[in-house]
C-alpha angles and dihedrals in degrees: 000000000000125000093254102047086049089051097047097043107033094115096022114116092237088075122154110280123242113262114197124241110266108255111257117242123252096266134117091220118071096185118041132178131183132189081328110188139175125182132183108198105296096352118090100205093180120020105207107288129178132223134186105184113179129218099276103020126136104214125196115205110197142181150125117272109292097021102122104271107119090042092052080055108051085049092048091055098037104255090114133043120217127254079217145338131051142270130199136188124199091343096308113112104227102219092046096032109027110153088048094047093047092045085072095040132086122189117200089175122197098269095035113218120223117165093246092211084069129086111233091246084053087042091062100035083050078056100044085051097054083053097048091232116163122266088240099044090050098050090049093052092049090053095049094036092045087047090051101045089033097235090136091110091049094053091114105039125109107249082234083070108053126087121253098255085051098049091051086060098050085046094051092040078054095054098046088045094094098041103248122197097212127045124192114183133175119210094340094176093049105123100355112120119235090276099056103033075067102049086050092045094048084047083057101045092050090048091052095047084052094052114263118134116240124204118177129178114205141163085196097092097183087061083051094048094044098042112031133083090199137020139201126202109192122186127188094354095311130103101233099172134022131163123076136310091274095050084044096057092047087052107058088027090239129129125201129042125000091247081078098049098045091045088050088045093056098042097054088049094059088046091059098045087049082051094059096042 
């Protein structure tokens, strides 16, 4: 829907119907990536990597600059199509499936998008209506999202006006308004104060223990380290660890933060690929 139809007929009776959630298939993964690979020319951003993400989880995807994140996540999400390899979300393969799969999905990527010309309250009505939600089941979820991530005093304000940690949280409280079952964020903390990076986190914990699958990029590894079940490290477009922080330190051999442990795991990958030559 453009901007224009959703301003002119926000109120009007002819609203966009309720379409139900597509019914999610009988599976205990609900994001699901095999041999996933994507190549530019001679570059291979991601190397065919694999990933089983369980309803509830709350998944940490980590890595150096250039390693393959964002690219995992534009093909997770359906941005970018893979060189080879599937994806499925909720038991709906992406590339086969596609409406069904994103109708689970929400994307907060890194450098967040809101039409400026919108208020805050227009900006998520515009996002209930792309996702056919009814009137009444968006303004509900305004009302509950706007009370938890305190935006009710910007309502009215155009998104051009917020600042940007405001703005992350309207963004975030946009993404969450149709109930997704699967959440893919990209540096969610980046310009939220102490107060609020603990309301979002504490969103996030409730969603997962409800079921829903988070998965969260970050170069911010002791958010990693506080908030996720399970983590990734990928390098060079492979994923060269995966399990918990404990797994992870038994792993690279290394105790403390997971600073630590991210910094030894690198760097024994790059040892053995000097090695090899």
């Amino acid at each position: 829907m453009g901007v224009e139809c959703f301003l002119a007929g926000r109120f009007a009776p002819g609203a966009p119907r309720a379409v139900r959630t597509p019914t999610l298939q009988p599976s205990l993964v609900l994001i699901s990536a095999r041999a996933l690979s994507k190549h530019f020319g001679q570059l291979r951003a991601v190397d065919g990597i694999d990933l089983e993400i369980p309803p509830g989880e709350f998944f940490a995807f980590l890595g150096p600059n250039a390693a393959g994140k964002t690219t995992t996540i534009r093909m997770l999400t359906g941005l970018l199509r893979p060189t080879a390899g599937t994806v499925r979300i909720g038991g709906y393969d992406l590339l086969a499936e596609p409406e069904k799969a994103k109708a689970l999905l929400a994307y907060v990527p890194d450098f967040p998008f809101t039409y400026d010309k919108l208020t805050a309250l227009e900006f998520m009505f515009f996002v209930g209506d792309i996702y056919r939600m009814d009137r009444a089941a968006i303004g509900a979820g305004i009302e509950a999202l706007f009370e938890k991530f305190h935006l009710h005093d910007y309502r009215h304000e155009l998104t051009e006006n917020l600042s940007h940690g405001t703005r992350q949280r309207l963004v975030i409280a946009s993404a969450l308004l149709h109930e997704p079952k699967v959440f893919v964020i990209d540096e969610p903390m980046v310009g939220l104060d102490p107060m609020h990076a603990r309301i979002v986190k504490q969103e996030f914990h409730e969603r997962c223990r409800a079921g829903m699958t988070l998965f969260l990029s970050t170069h911010q590894l002791s958010v990693a380290e506080e908030v996720a079940d399970r983590i990734a490290i990928i390098h060079r477009g492979k994923i060269v660890a995966c399990g918990t922080v404990g797994e992870l330190r038994t792993q690279s051999g290394e105790g403390g933060a997971l600073e630590k442990v991210f910094l030894a795991l690198i760097d024994h990958e790059e040892a053995v690929r000097e090695r090899r030559g």
